[in-house]
C-alpha positions in Angstrom: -8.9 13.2 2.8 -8.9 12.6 6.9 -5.7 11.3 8.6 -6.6 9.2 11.9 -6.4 10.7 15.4 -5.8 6.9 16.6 -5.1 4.1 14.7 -5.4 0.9 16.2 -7.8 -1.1 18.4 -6.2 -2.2 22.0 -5.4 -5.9 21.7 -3.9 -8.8 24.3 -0.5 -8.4 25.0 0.7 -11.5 23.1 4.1 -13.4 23.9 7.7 -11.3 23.4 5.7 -8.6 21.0 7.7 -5.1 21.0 5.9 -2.1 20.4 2.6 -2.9 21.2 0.8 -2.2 17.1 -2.0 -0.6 19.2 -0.4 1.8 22.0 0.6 4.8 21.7 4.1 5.3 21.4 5.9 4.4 24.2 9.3 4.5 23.0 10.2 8.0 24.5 9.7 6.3 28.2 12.6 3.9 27.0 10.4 1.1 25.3 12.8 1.4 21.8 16.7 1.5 23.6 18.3 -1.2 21.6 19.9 -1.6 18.4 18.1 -3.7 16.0 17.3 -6.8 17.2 16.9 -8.3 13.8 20.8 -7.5 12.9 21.5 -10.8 12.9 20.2 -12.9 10.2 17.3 -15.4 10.6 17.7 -18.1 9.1 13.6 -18.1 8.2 14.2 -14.7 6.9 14.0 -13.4 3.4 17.2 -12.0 1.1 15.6 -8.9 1.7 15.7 -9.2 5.2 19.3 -10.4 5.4 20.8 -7.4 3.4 19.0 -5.0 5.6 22.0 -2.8 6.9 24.1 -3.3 3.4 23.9 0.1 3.3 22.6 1.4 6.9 24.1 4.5 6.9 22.5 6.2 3.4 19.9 8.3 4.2 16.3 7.3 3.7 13.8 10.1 3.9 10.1 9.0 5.9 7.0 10.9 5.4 4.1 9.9 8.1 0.5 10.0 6.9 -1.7 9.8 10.0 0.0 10.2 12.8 -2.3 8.5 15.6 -1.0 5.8 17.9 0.3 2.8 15.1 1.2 6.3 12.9 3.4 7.6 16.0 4.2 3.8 16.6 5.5 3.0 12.4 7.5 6.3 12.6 9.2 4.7 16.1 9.3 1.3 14.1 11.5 3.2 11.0 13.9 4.5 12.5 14.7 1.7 14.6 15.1 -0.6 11.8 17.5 1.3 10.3 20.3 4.0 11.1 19.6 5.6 8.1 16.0 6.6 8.4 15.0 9.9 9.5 11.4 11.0 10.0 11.1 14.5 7.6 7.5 15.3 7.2 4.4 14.8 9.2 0.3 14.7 8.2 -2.9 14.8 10.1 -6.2 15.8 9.8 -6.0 16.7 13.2 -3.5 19.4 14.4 -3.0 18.0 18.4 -2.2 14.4 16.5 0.2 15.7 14.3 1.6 17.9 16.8 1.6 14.9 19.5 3.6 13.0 17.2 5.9 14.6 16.6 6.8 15.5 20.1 6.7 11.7 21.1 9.4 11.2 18.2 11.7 13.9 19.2 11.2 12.7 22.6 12.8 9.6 22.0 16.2 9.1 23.4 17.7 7.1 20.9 15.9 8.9 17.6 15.8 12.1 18.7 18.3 13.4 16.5 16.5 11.8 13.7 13.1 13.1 14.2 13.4 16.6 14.3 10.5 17.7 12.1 9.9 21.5 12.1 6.8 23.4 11.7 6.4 23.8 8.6 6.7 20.2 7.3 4.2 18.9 10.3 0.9 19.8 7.9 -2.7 19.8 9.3 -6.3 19.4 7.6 -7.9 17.3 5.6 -5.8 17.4 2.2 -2.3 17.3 4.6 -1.5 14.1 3.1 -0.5 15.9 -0.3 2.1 18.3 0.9 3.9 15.0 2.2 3.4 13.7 -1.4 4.6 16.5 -2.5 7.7 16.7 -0.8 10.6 16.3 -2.7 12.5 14.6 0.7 10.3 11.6 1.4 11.4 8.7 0.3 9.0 6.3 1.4 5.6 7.4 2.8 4.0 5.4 6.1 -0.2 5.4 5.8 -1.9 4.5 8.4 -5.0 6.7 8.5 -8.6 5.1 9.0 -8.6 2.4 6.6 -11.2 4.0 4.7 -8.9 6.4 3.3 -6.4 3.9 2.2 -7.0 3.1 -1.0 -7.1 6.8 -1.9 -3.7 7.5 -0.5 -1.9 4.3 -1.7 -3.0 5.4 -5.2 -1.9 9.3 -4.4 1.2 8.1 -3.1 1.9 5.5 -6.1 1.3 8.5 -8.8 3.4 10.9 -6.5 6.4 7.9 -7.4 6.8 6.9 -3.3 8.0 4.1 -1.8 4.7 3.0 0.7 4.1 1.1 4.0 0.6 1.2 4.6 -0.9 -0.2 7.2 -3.4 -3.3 7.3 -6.3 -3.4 6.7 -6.0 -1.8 3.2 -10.1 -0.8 2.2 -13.5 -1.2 3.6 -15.1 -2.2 0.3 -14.8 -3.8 -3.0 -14.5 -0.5 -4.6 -11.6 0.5 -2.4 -10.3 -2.8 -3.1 -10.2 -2.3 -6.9 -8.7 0.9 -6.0 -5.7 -0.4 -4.1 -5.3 -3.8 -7.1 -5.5 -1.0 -9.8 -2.3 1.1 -8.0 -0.6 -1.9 -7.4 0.0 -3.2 -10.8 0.9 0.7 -11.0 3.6 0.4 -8.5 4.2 -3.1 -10.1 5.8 -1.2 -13.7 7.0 1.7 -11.8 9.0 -0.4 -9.5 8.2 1.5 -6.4 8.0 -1.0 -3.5 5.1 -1.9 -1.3 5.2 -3.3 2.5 1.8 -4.1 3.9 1.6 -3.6 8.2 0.7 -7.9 8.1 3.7 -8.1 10.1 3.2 -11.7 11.1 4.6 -12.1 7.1 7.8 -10.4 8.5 7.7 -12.3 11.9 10.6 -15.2 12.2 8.1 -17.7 14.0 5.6 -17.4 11.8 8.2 -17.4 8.8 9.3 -20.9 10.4 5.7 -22.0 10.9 5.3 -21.8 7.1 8.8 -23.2 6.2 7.4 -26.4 8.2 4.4 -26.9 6.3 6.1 -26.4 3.0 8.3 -29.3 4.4 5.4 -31.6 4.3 5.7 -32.0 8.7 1.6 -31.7 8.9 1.2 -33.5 5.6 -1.6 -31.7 3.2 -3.1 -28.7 4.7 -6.8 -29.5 4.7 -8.5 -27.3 7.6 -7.8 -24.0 9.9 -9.4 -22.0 12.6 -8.3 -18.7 13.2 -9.2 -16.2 15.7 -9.2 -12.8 17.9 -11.3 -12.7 20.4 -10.5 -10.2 23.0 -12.4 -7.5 25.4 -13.7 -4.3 24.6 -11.7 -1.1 23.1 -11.5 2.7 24.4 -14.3 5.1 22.9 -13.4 8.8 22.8 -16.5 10.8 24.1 -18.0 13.6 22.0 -17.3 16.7 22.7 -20.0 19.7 21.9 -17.4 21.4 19.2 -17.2 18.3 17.6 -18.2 17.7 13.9 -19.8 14.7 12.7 -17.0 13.9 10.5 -14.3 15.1 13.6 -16.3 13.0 16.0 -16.4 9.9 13.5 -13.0 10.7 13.2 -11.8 10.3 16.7 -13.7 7.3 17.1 -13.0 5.9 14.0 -13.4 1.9 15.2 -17.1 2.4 15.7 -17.6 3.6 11.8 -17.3 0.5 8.9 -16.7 3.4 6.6 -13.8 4.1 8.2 -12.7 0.6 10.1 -14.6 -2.1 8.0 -15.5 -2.9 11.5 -13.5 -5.1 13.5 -13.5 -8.3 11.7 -11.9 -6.2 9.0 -9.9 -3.8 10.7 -8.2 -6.5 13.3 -9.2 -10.2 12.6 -7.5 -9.6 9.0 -4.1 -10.5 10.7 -5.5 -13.8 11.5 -7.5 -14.0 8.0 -3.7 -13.0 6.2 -2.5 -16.5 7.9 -5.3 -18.8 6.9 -4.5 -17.6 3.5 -1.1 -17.8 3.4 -1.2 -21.7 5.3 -4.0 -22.4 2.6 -1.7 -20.9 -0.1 -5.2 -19.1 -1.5 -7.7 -16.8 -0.9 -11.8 -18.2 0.0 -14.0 -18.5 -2.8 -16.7 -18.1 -1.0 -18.0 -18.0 2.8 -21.2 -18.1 5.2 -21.2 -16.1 8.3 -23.1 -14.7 11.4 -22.4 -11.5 14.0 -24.2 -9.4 16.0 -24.2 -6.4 18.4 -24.9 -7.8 21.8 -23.1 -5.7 24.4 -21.5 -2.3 22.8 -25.2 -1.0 22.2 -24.7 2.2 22.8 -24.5 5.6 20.1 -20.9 5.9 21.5 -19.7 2.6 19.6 -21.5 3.7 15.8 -22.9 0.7 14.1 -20.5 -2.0 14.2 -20.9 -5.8 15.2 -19.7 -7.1 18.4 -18.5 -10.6 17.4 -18.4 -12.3 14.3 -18.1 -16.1 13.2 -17.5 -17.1 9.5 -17.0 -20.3 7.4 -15.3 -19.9 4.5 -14.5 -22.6 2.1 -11.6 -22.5 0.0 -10.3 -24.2 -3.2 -10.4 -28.0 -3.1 -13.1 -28.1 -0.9 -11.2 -27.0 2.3 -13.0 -25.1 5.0 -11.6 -22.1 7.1 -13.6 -21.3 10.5 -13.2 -17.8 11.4 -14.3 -15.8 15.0 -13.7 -12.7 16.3 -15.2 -10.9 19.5 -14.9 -8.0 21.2 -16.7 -8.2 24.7 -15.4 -7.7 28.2 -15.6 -10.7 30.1 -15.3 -13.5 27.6 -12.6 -16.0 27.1 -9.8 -14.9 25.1 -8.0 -16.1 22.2 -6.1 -14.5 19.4 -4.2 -17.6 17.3 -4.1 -19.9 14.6 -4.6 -23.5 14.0 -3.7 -24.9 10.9 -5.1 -28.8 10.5 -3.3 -31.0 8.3 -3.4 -34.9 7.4 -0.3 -35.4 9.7 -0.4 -33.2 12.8 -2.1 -29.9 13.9 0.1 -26.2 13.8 -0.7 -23.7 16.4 0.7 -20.0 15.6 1.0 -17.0 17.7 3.4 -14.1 17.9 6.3 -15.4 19.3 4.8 -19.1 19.4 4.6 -21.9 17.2 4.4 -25.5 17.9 3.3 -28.5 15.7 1.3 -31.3 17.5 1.3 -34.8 15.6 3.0 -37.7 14.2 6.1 -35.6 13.6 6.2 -32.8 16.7 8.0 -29.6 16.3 8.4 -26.2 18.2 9.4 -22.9 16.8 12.3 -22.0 19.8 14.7 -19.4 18.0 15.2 -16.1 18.9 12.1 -13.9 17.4 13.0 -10.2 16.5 10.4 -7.2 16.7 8.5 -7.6 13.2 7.3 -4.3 13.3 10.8 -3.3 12.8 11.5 -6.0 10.6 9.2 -4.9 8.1 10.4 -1.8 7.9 13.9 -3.2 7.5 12.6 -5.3 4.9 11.0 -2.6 2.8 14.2 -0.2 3.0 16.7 -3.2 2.2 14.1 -3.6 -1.3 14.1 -0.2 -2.0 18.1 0.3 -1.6 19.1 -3.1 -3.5 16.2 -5.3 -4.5 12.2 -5.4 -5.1 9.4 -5.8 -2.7 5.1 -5.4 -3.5 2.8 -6.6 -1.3 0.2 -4.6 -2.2 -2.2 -7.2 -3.6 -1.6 -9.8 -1.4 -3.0 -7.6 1.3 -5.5 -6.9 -0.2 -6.7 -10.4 -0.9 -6.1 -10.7 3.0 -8.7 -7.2 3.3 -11.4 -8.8 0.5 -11.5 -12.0 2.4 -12.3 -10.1 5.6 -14.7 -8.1 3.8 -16.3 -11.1 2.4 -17.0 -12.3 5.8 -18.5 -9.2 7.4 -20.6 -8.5 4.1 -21.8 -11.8 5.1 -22.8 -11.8 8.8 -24.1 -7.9 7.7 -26.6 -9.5 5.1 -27.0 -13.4 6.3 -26.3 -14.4 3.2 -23.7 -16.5 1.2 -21.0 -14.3 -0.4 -18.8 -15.3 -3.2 -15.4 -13.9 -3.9 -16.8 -12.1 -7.0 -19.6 -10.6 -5.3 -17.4 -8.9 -2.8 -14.7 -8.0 -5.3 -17.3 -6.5 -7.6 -19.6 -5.3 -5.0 -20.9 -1.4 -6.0 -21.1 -0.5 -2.3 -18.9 2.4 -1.5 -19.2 2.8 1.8 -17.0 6.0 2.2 -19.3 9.3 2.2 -18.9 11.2 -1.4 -18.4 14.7 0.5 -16.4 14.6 3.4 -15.8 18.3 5.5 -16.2 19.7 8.9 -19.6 20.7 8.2 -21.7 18.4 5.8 -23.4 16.1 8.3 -22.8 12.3 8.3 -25.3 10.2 9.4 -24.5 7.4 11.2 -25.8 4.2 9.3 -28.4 1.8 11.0 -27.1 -1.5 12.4 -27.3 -4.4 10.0 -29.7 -6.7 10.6 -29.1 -10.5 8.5 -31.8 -11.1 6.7 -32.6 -7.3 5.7 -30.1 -5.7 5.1 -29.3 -6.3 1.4 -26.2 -7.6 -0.7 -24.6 -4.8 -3.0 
């Protein structure tokens, strides 16, 4: 299967964030200089999180599946979080990506010496991702292809006995979601340990946000809007030598069997936080979206901007938007309404409003390392799986757009046990790939 040529979608800078999730690597210009920031112990942090460097100096081998911008960026993210980690194999479908990457890596200052992969573990073409699996010095394996090809690589990598990070969102479809539940309960028995890309989970605001409602300071959690609504994203043009499937590739935002479209592929950060305030995933929702401004063949078939209700257990009611249009007010947060006061949550930013105020003002280390620290601190001396809950987090997204795709009311069954498998059944430089007509509410069907 592919490996992505980028990975993902440009977003607003939010407050104190390091390694932008969506750049490309910057770390070689001096963007990654300091020791980890997260050394010190949070006091919002997990166990895990605290025994982090209990053993910093034992090697941990990294394999990088997809080594696009948030590939290029993980592999930056690894071996900051730990001076153990060293970068040993490298996979893309795409031999300039792979290549790229791993000049960007052995670019870096501060990693340099760590990063050094040669040419014959930096694979190319569309079945790379198994010589990585197959490589007896790879610990742990980061996936962040298009998330179409997630669910087929978690599963390779759970059956290859790897350690996984895999990047958000985790499917484009029920089937892919099955997929992914099906190889967690794997990794579950086998006790290999899973660390999702959600990395607001791993964020020390965000971890406070949550201690604060479990504390009872908004009272009963009974409401939440959520959002991401930004500008437009780059679009790579095609080239005549391009394939469909290279092209599709290369632009792989503009393509729900590869993204899930936006609502999926980005807004399921804020979707993860709704879920985790609510302490559930939806049980149903209602939504809308649309194609109003990127109309062009150059953005595929995907939606625009999306809004979605979904209603939870107990009655409670989510309100969901996302938007990508030049030109329009932004906003990328979360408000969480409770009986006592309201909590607003950023990166970086949290601040309850109300009968009991409160303000989240402790030092907040890069989460992108932190989850990385997290994951090898679990594998070295404890247990860690976050497969599933991620991919509630990608079915509830899913949910939605299936949704504002069809008009209609979707049900957490119907999306988990949807039949539509949205990924092509042959995939090669040469077989044509159509690209899918727009969805149109009210036509196109529920699957």
């Amino acid at each position: 299967m592919p490996t992505p040529n980028d990975t993902h979608s440009a977003s607003p800078t939010p407050p104190r964030r390091a390694i932008p999730r969506r750049d490309f690597v910057k770390a070689a210009a001096g963007a990654v200089v300091a020791a980890p920031a997260f050394a010190a112990a949070s006091p919002f942090a997990s166990s895990i999180a605290r025994t982090a460097h209990a053993a910093g100096l034992d090697s941990v081998r990294v394999g990088v599946i997809g080594c696009g911008g948030r590939g290029t960026g993980a592999a930056a993210n690894a071996l900051e979080a730990d001076p153990g980690t060293r970068i040993t194999c490298l996979a893309d479908a795409m031999e300039d990506r792979a290549r790229a990457c791993r000049d960007n890596l052995a670019g870096m200052a501060d990693f340099a010496d760590r990063a050094q992969v040669p040419d014959d573990r930096c694979h190319t073409g569309l079945d790379a991702y198994k010589r990585v699996l197959e490589a007896d010095d790879v610990d742990y394996v980061i996936l962040a292809t298009p998330p179409g090809f997630r669910p087929e690589h978690f599963e390779a990598a759970i059956a290859a006995g790897k350690h996984v990070f895999m990047e958000k969102p985790v499917a484009v479809d029920g089937p892919g979601i099955r997929r992914v539940l099906a190889a967690a309960d794997t990794a579950e028995r086998r006790r290999l340990c899973v660390v999702a890309g959600t990395q607001r989970r791993h964020e020390d605001s965000y971890l406070a946000a949550m201690n604060e409602i479990a504390s009872g300071r908004i009272g009963e959690v009974v409401s939440a809007h959520v959002y991401w609504n930004q500008g437009g994203l780059w679009v790579r043009d095609r080239e005549p030598h391009h394939s469909d499937l290279e092209w599709q590739i290369r632009n792989w935002l503009y393509f729900t069997w590869l993204s899930g479209d936006h609502i999926v592929e980005q807004h399921v950060h804020n979707l993860d936080v709704a879920n985790w305030a609510m302490g559930d995933h939806p049980v149903s929702c209602m939504g809308m979206g649309g194609r109003q401004v990127r109309t062009g063949p150059q953005y595929g078939h995907i939606f625009d901007h999306f809004a979605v209700e979904y209603e939870y257990p107990g009655g409670r009611h989510v309100t969901s938007m996302c938007r990508q249009i030049d030109g329009c007010a932004g906003r990328v947060e979360e408000r969480i309404f409770g009986t006592r006061g309201r909590l607003t949550t950023r990166p970086g930013f949290a601040v309850v409003e109300g009968a009991d105020p409160w303000r989240f003002a402790a030092r907040n280390p890069n989460p992108y390392a932190r989850e990385h620290a997290d994951l090898i601190a679990a594998i070295r001396t404890d247990y860690i799986n976050e497969a599933r809950r991620v991919a509630e987090s990608t079915l509830t997204a899913i949910m939605g757009r299936m949704s504002a795709y069809t008009g209609k009311e979707i049900t957490w069954e119907q999306a988990l046990n949807s039949q539509q498998n949205l990924v092509p059944a042959r995939l090669d430089f040469q077989t044509p790939i159509p690209v899918p007509p727009v969805a149109i509410p009210g036509q196109t069907p529920v699957v």
